[in-house]
C-alpha positions in Angstrom: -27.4 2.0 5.4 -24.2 2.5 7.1 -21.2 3.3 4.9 -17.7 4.3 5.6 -16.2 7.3 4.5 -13.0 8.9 4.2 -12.7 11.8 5.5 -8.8 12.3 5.9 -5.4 11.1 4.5 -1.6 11.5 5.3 1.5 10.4 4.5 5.0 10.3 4.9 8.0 9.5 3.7 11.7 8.8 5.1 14.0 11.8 4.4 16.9 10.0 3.0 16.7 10.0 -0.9 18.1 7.2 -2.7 18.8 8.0 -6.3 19.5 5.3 -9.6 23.0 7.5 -9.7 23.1 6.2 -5.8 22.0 2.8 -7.3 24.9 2.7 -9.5 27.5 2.9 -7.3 26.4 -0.7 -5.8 25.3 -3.0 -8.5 25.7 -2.8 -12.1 22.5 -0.6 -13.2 21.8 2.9 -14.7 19.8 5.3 -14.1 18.3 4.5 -17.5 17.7 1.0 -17.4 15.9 1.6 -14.2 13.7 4.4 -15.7 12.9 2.6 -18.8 12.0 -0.7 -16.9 10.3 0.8 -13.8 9.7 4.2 -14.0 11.1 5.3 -11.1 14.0 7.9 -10.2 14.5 7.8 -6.3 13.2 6.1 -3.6 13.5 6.5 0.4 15.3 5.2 2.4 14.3 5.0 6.3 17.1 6.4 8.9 19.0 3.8 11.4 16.5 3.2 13.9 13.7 4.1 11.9 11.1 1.8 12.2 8.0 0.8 10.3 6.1 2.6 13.4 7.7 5.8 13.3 6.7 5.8 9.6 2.9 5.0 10.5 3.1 7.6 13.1 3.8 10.3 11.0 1.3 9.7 8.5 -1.4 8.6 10.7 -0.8 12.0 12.6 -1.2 13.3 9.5 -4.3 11.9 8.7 -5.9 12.7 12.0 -5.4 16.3 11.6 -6.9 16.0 7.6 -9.7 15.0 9.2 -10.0 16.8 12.6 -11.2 14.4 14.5 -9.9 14.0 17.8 -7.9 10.5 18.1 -9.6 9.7 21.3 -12.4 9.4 18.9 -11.0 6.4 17.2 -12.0 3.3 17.9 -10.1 0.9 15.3 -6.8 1.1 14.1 -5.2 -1.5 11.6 -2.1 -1.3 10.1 -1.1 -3.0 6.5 2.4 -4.1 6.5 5.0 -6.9 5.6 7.8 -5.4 8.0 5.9 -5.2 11.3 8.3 -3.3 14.5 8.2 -6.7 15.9 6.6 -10.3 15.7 4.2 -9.2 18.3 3.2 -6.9 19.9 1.6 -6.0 16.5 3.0 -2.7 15.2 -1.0 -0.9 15.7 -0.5 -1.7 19.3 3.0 -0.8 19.8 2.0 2.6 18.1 -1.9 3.5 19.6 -0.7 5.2 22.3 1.7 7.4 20.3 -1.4 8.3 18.0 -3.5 9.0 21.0 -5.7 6.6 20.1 -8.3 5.7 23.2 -7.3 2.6 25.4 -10.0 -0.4 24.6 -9.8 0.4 20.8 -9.1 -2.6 18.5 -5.7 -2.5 17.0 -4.4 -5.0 14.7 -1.9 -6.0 12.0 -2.6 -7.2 8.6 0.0 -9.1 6.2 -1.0 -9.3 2.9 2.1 -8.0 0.8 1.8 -5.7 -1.5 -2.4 -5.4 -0.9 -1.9 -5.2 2.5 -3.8 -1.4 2.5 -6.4 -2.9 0.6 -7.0 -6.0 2.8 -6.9 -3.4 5.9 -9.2 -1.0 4.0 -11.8 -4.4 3.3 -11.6 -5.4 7.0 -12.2 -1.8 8.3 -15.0 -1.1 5.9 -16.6 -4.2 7.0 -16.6 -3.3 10.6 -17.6 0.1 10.4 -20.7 -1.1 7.7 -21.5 -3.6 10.9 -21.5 -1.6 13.5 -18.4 -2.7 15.2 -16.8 1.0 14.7 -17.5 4.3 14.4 -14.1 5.7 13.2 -11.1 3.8 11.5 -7.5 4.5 11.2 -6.1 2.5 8.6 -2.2 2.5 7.6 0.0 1.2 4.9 3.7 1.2 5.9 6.9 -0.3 5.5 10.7 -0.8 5.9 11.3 -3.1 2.9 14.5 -1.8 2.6 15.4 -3.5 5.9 15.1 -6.7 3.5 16.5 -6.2 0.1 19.6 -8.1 -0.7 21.6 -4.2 -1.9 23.9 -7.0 -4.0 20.5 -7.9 -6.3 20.0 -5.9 -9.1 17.1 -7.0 -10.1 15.0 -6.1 -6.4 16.8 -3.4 -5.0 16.4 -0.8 -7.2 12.8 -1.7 -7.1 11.6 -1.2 -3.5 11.5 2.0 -1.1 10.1 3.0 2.6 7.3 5.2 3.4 3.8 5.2 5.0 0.3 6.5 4.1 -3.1 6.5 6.1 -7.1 7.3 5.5 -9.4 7.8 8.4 -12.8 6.5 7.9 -16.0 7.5 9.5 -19.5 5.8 9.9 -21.5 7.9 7.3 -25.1 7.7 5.7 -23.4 9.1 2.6 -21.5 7.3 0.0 -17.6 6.2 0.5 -16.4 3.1 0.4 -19.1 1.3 -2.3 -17.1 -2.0 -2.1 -14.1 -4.0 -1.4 -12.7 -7.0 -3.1 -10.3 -9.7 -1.9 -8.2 -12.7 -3.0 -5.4 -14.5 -2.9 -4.1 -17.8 -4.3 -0.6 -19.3 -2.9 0.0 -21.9 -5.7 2.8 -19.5 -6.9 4.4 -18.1 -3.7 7.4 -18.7 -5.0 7.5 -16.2 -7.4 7.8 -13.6 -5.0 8.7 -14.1 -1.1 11.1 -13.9 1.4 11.9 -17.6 1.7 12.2 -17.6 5.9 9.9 -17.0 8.6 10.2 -17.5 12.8 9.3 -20.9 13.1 12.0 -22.2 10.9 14.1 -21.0 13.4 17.1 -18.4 13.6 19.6 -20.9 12.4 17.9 -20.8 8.8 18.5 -17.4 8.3 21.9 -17.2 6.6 23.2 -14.7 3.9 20.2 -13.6 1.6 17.2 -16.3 3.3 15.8 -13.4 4.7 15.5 -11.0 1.8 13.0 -10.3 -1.1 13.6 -13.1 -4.0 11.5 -12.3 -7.0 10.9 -13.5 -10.9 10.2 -10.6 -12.2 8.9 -11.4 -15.8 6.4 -14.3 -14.5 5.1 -11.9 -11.5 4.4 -9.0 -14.1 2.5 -11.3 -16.8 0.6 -12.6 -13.9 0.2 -8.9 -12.6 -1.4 -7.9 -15.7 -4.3 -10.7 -16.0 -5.0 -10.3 -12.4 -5.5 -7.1 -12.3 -7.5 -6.7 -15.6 -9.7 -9.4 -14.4 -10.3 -7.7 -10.0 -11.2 -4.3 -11.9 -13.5 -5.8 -14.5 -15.0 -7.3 -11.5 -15.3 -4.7 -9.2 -17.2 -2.7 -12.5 -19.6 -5.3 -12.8 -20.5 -6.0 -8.9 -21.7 -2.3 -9.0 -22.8 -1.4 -12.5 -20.5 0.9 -14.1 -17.9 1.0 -17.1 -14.9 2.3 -17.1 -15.8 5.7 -18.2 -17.4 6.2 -15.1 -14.1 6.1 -13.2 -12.7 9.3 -12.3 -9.3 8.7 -10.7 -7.6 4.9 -10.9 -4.9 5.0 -8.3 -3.1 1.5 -8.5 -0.5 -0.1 -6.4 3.1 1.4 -7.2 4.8 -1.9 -8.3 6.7 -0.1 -11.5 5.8 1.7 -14.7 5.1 -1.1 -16.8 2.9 -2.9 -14.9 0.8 -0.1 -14.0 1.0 1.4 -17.7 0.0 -2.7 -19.1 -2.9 -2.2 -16.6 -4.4 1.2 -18.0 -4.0 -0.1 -21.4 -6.0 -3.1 -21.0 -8.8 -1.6 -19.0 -8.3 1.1 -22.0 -7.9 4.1 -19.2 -5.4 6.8 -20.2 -2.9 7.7 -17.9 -4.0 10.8 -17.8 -6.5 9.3 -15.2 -4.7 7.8 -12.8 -2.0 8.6 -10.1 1.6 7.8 -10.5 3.7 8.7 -7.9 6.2 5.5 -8.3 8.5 8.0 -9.9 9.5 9.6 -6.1 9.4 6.5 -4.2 9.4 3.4 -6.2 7.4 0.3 -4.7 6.4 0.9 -1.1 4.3 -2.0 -1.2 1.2 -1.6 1.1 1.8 2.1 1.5 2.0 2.9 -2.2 -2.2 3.4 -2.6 -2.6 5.5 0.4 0.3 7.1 -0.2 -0.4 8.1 -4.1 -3.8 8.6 -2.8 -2.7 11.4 -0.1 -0.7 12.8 -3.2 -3.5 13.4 -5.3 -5.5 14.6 -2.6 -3.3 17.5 -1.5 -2.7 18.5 -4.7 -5.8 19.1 -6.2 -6.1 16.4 -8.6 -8.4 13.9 -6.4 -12.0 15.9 -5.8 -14.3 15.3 -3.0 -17.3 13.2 -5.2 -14.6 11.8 -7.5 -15.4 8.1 -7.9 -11.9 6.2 -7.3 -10.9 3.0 -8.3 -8.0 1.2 -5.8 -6.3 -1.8 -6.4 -3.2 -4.0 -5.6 -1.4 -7.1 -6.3 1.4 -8.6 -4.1 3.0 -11.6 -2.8 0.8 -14.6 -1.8 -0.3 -14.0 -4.6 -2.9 -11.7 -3.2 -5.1 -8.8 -4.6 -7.7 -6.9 -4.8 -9.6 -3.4 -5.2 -11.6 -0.5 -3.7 -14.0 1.4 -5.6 -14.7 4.4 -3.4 -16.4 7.9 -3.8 -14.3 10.0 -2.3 
């Protein structure tokens, strides 16, 4: 049986810092309200000019040279993001030949929020366990602070920029065990960016174009979703939770993440947080609290990881993968 394995990571993050003490000095927040409600201290902040591709660049690169494999090699790259470079090209194609990617590979955006990794992850595990690839590049990355309303206290000091990246490889050994997607758009409104293109340019006045979010309803929703994808990804291959080395969970905030361990009963001693550095990077938070973990020790090849998401849509799902 053909599996896919990872066997690099990367990431990257802008170099602007944004602090709460930054924070405070354009809304009315503190730096403790933020830390007891989120959990995070900083966040980055991507430079003028800086575009969701640069950011995928860097950690792609970085990926790449985790796993030495020579990028001519690669023959899929799919990048997870809600703030492509531009409507289209897709940002994967605007960026292949930057990574050194071969010509003829298959490049291609996906747009899933917040589970936008996890959706890319699912689609380029799929191809690889078909035959359809040998070697994967597969990005989370964003800009989302190229559409935050800075006057909104209860968003901006929520999101931040950054990118993270896994190459996957055709293997006969176990990786990726299995991937599971969803989505259900009855309650889009509780978190979206209420324009699009084909409303037209004329639409987008003052905030249209930012992030609009009801907190409390997304996080109670949060919560049950999540409980239930994990308890589901468990069953579909046999294990309890006790067989779970690492959980390493979308970035949202603190309490959502915390809420999660606690009704899964997994201490938080067992999985990553990393939302503390760079707040919610939406579809690069996994890879890039995954690359984290990595570097530093804490992740160990033949760990068994759990991986999951929620975001806008809603969408969400998880990846349970021996690393």
């Amino acid at each position: 049986m053909i599996r896919s394995r990872i066997v690099g990571t990367g990431s990257y993050l802008p170099e602007r810092v944004m602090t709460n003490a930054d924070l405070e000095k354009l809304v009315d927040t503190s730096d403790t309200w933020i830390r007891e409600r989120t959990g995070i201290r900083e966040r980055r902040i991507a430079a003028p000019g800086q575009t969701t591709g640069d950011l995928a660049v860097e950690a792609g690169l970085r990926a790449i040279e985790a796993a030495g494999v020579d990028p001519q090699e690669i023959d899929m790259l799919i990048i997870g993001t809600s703030t492509p470079d531009a409507v289209f090209p897709s940002t994967a194609c605007l960026i292949q030949q930057r990574l050194g990617i071969r010509p003829g590979a298959i490049a291609m955006d996906v747009a899933a929020a917040c589970t936008g990794f996890i959706y890319a992850l699912g689609v380029a595990d799929r191809f690889i366990r078909t035959g359809g690839a040998r070697r994967a590049l597969v990005i989370g990355a964003e800009t989302f602070s190229r559409i935050l309303n800075w006057e909104d206290r209860t968003t901006c000091v929520l999101f931040g920029d950054g990118a993270g990246a896994v190459l996957l490889e055709a293997s006969d050994s176990e990786g990726v065990i299995s991937t599971h997607l969803h989505s259900d758009g009855i309650n889009a409104d509780l978190l979206h960016v209420p324009w699009g293109v084909s409303q037209g340019y004329d639409q987008l006045q003052g905030a249209a174009g930012t992030v609009h979010m009801r907190g409390n309803e997304v996080f109670k929703v949060a919560v049950r979703t999540l409980g239930r994808v994990v308890d589901e990804t468990l069953e579909a291959n046999g294990l309890s939770r006790a067989d779970i080395d690492w959980v390493v969970p979308h970035q949202a905030n603190i309490r959502i993440i915390s809420a999660t361990a606690r009704s899964l009963d997994v201490p938080l001693e067992r999985v990553v947080l990393t939302v503390d550095k760079h707040g919610n990077t939406s579809a690069a938070s996994i890879p890039l609290a995954l690359d984290t973990a990595v570097r530093d020790g804490r992740i160990q090849r033949g760990n068994l990881l759990l991986l999951e998401a929620f975001g806008a849509g809603f969408t969400w799902g998880s990846a349970l993968v021996r690393y």
